[in-house]
C-alpha positions in Angstrom: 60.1 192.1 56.3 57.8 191.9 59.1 56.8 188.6 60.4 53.3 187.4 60.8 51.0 186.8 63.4 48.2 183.8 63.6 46.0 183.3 66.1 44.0 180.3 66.9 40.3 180.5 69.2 37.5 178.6 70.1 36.1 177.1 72.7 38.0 174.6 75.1 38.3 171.4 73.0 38.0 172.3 69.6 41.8 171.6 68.5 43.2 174.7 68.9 46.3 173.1 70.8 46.5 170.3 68.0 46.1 172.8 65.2 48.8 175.4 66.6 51.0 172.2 66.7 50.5 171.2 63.4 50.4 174.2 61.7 53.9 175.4 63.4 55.5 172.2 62.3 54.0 172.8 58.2 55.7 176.3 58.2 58.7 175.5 60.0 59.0 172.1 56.8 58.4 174.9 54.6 61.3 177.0 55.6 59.4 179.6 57.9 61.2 180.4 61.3 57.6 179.8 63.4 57.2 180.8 67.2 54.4 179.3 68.7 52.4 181.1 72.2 49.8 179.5 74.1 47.9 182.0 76.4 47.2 182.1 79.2 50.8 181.6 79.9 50.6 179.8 83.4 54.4 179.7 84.0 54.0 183.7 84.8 53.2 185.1 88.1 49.8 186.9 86.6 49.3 183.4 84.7 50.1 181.6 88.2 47.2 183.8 89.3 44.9 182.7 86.8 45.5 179.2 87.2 44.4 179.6 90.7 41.3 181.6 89.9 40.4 179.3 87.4 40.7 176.0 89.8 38.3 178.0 92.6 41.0 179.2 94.7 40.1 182.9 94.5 37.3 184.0 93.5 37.4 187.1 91.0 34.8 189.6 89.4 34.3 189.2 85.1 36.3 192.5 84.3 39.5 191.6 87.2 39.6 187.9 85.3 39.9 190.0 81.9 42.2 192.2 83.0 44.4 189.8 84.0 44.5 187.7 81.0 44.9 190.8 79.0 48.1 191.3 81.4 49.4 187.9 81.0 49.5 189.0 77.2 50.7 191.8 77.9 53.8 190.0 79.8 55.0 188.5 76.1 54.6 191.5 74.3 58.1 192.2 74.1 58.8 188.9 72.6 56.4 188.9 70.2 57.6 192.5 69.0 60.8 191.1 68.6 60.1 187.7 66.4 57.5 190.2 64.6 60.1 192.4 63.8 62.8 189.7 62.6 60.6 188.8 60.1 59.4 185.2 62.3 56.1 183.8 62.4 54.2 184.0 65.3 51.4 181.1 65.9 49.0 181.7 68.9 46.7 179.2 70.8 44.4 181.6 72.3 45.2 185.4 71.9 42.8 189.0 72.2 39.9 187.6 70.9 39.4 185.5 73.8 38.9 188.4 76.2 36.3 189.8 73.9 34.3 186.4 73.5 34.6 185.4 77.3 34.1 188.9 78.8 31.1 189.3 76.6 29.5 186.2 77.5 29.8 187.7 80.7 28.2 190.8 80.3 31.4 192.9 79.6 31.6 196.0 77.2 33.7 194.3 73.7 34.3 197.7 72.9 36.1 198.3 76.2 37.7 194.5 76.0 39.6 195.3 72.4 40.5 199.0 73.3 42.8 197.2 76.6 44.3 195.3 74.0 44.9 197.9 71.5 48.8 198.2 72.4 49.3 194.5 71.6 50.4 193.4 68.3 47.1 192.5 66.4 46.6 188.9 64.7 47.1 189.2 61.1 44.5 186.1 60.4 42.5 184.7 63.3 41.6 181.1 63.0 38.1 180.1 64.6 37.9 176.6 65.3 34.5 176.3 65.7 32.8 173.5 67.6 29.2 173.7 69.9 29.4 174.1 73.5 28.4 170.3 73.8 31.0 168.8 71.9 33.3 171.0 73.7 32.0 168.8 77.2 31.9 165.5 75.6 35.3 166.0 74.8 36.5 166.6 78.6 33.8 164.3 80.4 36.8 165.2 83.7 38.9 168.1 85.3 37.0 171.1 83.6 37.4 174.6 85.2 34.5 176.7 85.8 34.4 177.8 82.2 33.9 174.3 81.1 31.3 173.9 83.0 29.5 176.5 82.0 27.2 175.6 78.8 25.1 178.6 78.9 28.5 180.6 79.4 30.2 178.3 76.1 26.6 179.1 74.1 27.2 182.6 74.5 31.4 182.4 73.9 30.7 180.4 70.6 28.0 183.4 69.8 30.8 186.1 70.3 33.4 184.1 68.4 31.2 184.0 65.3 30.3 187.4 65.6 33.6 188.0 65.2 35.0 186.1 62.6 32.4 188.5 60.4 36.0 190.5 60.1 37.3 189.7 57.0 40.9 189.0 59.0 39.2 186.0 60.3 38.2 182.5 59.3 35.8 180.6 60.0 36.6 176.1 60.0 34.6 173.9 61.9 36.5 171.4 64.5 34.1 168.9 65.1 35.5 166.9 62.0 38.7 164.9 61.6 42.1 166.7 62.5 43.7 165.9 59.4 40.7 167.3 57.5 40.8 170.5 60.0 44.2 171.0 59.1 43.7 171.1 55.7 41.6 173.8 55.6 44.1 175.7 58.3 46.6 175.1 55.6 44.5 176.4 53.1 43.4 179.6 54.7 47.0 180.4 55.7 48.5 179.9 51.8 45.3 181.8 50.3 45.4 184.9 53.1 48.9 185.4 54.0 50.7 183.7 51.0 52.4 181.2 53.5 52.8 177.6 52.7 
């Protein structure tokens, strides 16, 4: 049997990190073999790349950023083909919707954003995590990128993101509660969508 893709977004802050964690380690206790991916994947040379763009050491256009993120997915493909196809679970923090919500915010096509991606294995649910863009800053008063700083940028990523998570392969769960309570309702989408847990 094939295994099963999750994805996690949302802005910066909203848990996804925590929730990825947390949700790995309640599939793994309930037998699932889980892989967990965080993108972007900094320990690549395209994700090295990144890292620098993202810290004002070079300075790229809206679709070259893009593209490279899509690349940096692009990079793990092969792995996540394979745990797909030995049946494994697959748990993302980040994953394609990310390009579409952060290149649209940028005035970037989302057709053109999702048709790059279209060779990567899609998310069987996508988790929102949704929080506003200021709870997003309160979180990380310190050593935000140039996303982060951005507020108009994170009102317009959070608009993209909900747009979104219309698909019925989505769900929506609001982050700015509790992590324990937020991971409930993770638990509870996962068992009543994919018949995990």
């Amino acid at each position: 049997m094939r295994g099963v893709l999750i994805a996690f977004e949302g802005l910066d802050q909203s848990g996804k990190q925590t929730q990825t964690e947390a949700l790995a380690g309640a599939l793994t206790a309930a037998g699932s073999t889980c892989e967990r991916l965080s993108f972007p994947d900094y320990e690549t040379a395209i994700g090295t790349e990144l890292h620098r763009a993202l810290h004002g050491q070079r300075d790229y256009p809206a679709d070259v950023m893009q593209l490279l993120y899509v690349a940096n997915r692009y990079e793990t493909r092969p792995r996540i083909d394979a745990w797909l196809t030995a049946g494994r679970t697959v748990v993302c923090d980040r994953y394609t919707a990310s390009s579409i919500a952060y290149g649209e915010a940028q005035g970037l096509d989302a057709r053109w954003l999702a048709d790059i991606q279209k060779f990567l294995p899609p998310p069987d649910l996508t988790i929102l995590l949704d929080i506003e863009p200021k709870v997003a800053v309160e979180r990380k008063a310190s050593d935000r990128d140039r996303y982060e700083r951005d507020l108009g940028l994170l009102t317009r990523v959070r608009d993209s993101y909900r747009t979104q998570a219309a698909d019925a392969r989505w769900v929506l769960v609001p982050g700015d509660r509790p992590k324990d309570q937020v991971s409930a309702d993770v638990r509870a989408a996962v068992r009543s969508r994919l018949g995990l847990l």
